[in-house]
Backbone as CSV, one residue per row, in Angstrom:
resi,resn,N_x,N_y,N_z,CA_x,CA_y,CA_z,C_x,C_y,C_z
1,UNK,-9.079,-5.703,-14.291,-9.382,-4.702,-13.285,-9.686,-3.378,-13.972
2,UNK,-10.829,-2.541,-13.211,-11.670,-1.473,-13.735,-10.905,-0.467,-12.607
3,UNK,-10.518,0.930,-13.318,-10.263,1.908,-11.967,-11.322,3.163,-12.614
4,UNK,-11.700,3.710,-11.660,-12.775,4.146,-11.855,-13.754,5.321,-10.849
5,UNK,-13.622,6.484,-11.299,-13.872,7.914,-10.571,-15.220,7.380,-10.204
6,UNK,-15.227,7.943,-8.530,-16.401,7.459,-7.506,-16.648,8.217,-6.612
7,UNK,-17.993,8.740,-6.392,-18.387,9.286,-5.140,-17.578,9.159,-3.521
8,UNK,-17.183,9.593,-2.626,-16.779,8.937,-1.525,-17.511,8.320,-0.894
9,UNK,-18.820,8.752,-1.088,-19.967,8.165,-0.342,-20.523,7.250,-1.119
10,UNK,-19.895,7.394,-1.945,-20.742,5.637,-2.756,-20.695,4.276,-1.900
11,UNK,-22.198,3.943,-2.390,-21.916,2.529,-0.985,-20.895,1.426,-1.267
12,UNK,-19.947,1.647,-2.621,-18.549,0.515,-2.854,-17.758,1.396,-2.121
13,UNK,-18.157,2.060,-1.682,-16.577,3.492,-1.061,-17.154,2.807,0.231
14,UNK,-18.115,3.281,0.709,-18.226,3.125,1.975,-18.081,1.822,2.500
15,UNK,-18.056,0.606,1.894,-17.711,-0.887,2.191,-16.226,-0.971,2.346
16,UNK,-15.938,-0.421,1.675,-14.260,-0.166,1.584,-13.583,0.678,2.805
17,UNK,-13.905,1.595,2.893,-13.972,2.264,4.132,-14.128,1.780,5.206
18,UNK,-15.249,1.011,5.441,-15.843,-0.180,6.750,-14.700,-0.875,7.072
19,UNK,-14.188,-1.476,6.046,-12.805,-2.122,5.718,-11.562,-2.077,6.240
20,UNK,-10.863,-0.829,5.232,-9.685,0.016,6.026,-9.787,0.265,7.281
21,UNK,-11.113,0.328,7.716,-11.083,1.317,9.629,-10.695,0.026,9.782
22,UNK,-11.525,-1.401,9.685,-11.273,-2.602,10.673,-9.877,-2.649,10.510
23,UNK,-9.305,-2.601,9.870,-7.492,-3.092,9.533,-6.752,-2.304,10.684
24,UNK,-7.127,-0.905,10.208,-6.331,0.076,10.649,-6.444,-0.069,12.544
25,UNK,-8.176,-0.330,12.961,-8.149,-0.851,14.335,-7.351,-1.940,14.579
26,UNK,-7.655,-3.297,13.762,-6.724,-4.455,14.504,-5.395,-4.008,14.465
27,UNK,-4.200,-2.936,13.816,-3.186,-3.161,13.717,-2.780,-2.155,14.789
28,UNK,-3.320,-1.093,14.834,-2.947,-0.255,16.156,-3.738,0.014,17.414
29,UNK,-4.726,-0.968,17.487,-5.362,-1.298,18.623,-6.213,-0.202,19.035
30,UNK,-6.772,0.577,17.775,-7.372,1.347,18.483,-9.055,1.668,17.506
31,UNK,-9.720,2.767,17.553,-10.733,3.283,16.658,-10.939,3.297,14.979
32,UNK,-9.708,3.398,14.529,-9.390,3.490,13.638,-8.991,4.556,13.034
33,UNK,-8.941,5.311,12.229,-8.453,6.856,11.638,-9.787,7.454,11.649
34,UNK,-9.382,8.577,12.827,-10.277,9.671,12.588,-10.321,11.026,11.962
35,UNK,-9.535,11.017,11.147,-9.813,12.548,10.392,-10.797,12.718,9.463
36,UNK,-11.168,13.881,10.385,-12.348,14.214,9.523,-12.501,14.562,8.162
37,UNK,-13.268,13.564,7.111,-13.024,13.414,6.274,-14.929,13.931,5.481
38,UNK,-15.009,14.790,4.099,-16.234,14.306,3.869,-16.404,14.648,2.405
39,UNK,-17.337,13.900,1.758,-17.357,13.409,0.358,-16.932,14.879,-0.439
40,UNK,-17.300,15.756,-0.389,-16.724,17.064,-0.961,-15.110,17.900,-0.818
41,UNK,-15.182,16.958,-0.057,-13.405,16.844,-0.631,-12.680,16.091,-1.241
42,UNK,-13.463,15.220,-1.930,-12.797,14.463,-2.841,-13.309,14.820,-4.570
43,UNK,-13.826,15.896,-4.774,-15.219,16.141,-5.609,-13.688,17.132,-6.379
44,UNK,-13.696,16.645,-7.601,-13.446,17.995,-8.743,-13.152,19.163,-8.481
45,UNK,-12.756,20.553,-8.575,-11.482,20.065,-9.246,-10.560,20.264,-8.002
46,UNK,-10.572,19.784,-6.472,-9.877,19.562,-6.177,-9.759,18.753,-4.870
47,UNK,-9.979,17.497,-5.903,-9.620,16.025,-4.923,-10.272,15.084,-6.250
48,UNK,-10.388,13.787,-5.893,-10.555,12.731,-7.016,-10.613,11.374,-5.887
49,UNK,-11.586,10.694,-6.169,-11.353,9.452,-5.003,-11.784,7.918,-5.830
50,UNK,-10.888,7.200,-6.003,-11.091,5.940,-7.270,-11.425,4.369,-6.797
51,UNK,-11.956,3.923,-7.217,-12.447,2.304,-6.895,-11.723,1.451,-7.921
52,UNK,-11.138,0.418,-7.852,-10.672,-0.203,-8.588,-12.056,-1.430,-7.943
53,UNK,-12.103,-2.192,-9.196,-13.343,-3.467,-9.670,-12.317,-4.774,-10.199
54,UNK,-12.714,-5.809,-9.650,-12.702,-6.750,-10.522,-13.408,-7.114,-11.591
55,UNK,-12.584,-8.364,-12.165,-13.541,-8.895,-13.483,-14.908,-9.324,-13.203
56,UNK,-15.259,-9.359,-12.009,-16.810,-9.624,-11.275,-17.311,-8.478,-11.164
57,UNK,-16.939,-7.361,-11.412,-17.576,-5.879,-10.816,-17.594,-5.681,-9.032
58,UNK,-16.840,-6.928,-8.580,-16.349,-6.162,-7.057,-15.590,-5.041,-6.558
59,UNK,-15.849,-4.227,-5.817,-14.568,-3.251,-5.198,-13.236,-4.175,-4.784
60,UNK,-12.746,-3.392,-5.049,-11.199,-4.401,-4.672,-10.204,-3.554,-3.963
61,UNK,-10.688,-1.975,-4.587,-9.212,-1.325,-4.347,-9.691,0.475,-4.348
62,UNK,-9.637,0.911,-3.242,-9.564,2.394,-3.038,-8.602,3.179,-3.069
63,UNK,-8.670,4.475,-3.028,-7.729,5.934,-2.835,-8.248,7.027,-3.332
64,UNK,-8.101,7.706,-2.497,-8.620,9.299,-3.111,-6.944,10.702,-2.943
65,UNK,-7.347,12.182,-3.263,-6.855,12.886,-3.210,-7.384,14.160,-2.399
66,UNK,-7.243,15.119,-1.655,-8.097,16.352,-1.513,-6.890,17.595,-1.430
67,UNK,-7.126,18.442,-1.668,-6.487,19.423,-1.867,-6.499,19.862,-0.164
68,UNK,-5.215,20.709,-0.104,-4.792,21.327,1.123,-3.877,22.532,0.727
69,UNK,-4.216,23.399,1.910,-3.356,24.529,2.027,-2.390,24.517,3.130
70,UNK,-1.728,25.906,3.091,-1.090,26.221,4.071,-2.133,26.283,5.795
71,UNK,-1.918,25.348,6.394,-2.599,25.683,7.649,-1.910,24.995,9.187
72,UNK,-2.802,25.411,9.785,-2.293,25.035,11.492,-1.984,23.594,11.585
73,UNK,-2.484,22.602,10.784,-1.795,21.166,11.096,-0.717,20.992,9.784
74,UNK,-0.172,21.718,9.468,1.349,21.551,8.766,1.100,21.315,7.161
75,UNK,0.114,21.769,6.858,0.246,21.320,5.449,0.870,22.783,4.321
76,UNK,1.018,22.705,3.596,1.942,23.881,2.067,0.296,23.631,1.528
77,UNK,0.912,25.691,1.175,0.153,25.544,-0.008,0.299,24.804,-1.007
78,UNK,-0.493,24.425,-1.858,-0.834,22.964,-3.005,-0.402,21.942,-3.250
79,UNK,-0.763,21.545,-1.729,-0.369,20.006,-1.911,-1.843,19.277,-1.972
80,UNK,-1.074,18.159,-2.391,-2.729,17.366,-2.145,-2.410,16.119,-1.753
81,UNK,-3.218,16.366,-0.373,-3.188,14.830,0.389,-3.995,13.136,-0.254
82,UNK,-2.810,12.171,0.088,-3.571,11.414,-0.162,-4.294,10.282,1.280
83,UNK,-5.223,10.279,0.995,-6.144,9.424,1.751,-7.013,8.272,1.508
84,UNK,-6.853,7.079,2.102,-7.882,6.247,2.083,-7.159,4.970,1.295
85,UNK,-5.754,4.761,0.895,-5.160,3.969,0.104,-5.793,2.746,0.299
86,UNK,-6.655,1.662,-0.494,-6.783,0.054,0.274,-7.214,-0.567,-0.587
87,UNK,-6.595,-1.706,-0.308,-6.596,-2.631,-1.362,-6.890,-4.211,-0.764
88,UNK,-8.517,-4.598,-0.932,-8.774,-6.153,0.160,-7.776,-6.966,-0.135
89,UNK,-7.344,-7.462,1.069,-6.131,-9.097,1.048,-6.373,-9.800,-0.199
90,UNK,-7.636,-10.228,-0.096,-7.752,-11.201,-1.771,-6.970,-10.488,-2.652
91,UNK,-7.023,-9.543,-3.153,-6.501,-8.379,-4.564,-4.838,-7.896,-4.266
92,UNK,-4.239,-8.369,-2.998,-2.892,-7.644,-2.864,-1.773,-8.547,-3.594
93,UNK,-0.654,-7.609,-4.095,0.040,-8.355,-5.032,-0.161,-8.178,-6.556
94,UNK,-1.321,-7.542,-6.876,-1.393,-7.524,-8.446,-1.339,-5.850,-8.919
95,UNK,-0.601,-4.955,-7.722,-0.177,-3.439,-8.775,-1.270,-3.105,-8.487
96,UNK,-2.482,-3.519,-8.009,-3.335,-2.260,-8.018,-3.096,-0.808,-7.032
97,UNK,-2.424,-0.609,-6.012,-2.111,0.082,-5.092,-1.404,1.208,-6.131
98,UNK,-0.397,0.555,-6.724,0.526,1.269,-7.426,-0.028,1.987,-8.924
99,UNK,-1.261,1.196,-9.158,-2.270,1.992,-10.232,-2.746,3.402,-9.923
100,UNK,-3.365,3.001,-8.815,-4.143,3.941,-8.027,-3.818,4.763,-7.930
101,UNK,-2.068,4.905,-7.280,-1.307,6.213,-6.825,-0.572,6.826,-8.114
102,UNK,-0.408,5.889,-8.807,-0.377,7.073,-10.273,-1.235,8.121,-10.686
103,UNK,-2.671,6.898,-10.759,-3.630,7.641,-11.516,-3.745,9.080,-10.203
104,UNK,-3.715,9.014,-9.502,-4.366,9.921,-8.160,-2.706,10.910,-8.176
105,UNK,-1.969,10.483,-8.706,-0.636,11.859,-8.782,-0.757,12.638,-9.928
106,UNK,-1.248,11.596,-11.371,-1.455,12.477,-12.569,-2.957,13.408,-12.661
107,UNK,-3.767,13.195,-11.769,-4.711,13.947,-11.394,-4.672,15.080,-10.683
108,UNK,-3.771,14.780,-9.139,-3.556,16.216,-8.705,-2.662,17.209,-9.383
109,UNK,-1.512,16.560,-10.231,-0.930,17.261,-11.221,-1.258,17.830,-11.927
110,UNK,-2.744,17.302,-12.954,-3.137,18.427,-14.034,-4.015,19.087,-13.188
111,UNK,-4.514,18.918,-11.666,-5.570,20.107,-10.761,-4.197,21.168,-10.602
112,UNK,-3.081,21.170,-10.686,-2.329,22.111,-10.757,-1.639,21.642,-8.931
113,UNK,-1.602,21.023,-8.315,-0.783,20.323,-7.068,0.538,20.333,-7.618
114,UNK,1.149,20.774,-5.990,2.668,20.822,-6.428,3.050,19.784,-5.408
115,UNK,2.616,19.170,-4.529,3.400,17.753,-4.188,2.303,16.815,-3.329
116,UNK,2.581,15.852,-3.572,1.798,14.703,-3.127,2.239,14.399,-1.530
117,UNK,1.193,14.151,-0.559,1.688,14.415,0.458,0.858,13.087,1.524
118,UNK,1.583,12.548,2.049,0.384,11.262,2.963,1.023,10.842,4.649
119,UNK,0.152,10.759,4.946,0.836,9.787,6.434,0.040,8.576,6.245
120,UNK,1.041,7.386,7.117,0.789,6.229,7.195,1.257,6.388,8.672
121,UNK,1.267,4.901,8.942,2.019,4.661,10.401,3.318,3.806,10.548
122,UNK,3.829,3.358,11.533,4.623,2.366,11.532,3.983,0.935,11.284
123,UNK,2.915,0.418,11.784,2.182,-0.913,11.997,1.792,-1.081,10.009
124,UNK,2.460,-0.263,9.272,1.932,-0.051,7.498,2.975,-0.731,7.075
125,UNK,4.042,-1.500,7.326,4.889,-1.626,6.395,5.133,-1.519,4.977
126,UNK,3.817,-2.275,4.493,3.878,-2.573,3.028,3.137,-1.241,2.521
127,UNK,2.866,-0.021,2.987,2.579,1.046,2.972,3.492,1.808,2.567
128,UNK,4.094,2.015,3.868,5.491,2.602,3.696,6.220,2.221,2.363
129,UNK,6.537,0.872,2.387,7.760,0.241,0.713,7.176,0.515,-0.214
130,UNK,5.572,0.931,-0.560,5.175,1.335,-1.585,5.610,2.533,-1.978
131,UNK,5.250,3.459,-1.116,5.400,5.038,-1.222,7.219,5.321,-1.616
132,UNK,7.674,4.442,-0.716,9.561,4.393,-0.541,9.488,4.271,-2.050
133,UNK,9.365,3.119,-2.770,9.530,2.433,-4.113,8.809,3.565,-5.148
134,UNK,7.976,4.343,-4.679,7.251,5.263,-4.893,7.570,7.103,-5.512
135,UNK,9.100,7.179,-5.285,9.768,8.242,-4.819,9.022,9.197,-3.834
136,UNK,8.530,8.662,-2.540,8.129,10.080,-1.500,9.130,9.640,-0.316
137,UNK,9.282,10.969,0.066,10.428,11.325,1.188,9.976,11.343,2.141
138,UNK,10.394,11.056,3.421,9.966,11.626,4.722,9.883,13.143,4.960
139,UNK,8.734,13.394,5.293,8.816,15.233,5.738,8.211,15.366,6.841
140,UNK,8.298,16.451,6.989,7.832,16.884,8.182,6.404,16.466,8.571
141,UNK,6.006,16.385,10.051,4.763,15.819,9.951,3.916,16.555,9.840
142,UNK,2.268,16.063,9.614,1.281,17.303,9.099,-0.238,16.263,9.671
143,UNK,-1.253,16.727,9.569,-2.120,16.344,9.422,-2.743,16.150,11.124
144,UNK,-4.078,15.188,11.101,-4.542,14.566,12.569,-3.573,14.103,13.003
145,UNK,-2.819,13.187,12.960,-2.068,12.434,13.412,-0.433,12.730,13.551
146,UNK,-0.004,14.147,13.134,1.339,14.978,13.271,2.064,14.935,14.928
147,UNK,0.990,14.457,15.525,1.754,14.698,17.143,1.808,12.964,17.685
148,UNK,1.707,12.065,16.707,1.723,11.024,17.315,2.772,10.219,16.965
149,UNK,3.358,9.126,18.191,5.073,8.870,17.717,5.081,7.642,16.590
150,UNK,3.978,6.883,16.413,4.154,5.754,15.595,3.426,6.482,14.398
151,UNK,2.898,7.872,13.982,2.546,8.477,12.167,3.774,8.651,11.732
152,UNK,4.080,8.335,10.634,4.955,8.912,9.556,4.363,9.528,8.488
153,UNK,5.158,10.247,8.097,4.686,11.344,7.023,5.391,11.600,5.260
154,UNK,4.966,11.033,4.333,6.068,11.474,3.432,5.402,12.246,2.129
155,UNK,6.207,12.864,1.279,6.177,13.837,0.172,7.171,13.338,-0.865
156,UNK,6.267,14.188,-2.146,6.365,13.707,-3.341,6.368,14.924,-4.336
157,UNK,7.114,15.971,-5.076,6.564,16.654,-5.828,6.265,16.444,-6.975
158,UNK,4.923,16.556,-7.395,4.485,16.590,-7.960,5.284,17.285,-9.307
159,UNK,5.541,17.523,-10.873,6.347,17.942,-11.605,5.062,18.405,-12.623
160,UNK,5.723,19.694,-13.115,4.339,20.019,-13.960,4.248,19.159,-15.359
161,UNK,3.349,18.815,-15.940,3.046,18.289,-17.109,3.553,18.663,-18.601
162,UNK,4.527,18.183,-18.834,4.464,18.373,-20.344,4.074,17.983,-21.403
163,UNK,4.116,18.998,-22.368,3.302,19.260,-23.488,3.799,17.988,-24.157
């Protein structure tokens, strides 16, 4: 497996994407995640959005980062959200999830981010035990989805880099 800095709009992003929405519809019966999301927030130096490949050169495995401030849907100054975590059924089970969210913490870390910050839902389980196994905490809620009773929300600080 290849992990590997990618456009958001790249058409392996956007297959992937196609993807996650269908999941995210069948499991909570609805549209899928709408926050507004767009490729320049995932762009240097502050956000990063990664494709993991198989030994075939397939997409297998997404996640990105974007930077956030202090604002009206609950977010701190320098955090950086993560978005878009997914990894196709064929590929689950082999750590790539847990690649991903490294590489995408030691990134917002050297952009200078002071905590890693995401919502999932309840219908995520294996979402959730990642992040849990993960060290992120439950916090307060933030984001599109802060007023809804089945989002959860958790945090991670980020620790500065040493020399």
């Amino acid at each position: 497996m290849i992990i590997r800095p990618t456009a958001y709009d790249h058409p392996d992003a956007v297959k992937l994407n196609d993807q996650v929405q269908l999941e995210y519809a069948q499991r909570y019966d609805d549209e899928g995640d709408v926050t507004p999301l767009a490729p320049a927030m995932f762009q240097a130096p502050s956000g990063l959005y990664l494709l993991a490949y198989d030994d075939q050169d397939r997409p297998v495995a997404t996640g990105g980062w974007r930077a956030q401030e202090q604002n009206g849907e609950g977010y701190a100054d320098g955090d950086a959200e993560l978005k878009r975590m997914y990894v196709v059924p064929e590929a689950r089970g082999l750590g790539l999830a847990r690649r991903i969210l490294a590489a995408l913490e030691d990134s917002a870390r050297a952009a200078g981010r002071i905590r890693m910050v995401l919502e999932t839902g309840t219908k995520q389980p294996e979402a959730i035990a990642l992040y849990a196994s993960s060290g992120y905490l439950p916090c307060t809620k933030f984001g599109h989805y802060r007023e809804y009773e089945n989002s959860r929300c958790f945090a991670k600080p980020l620790s500065p880099l040493h020399p």
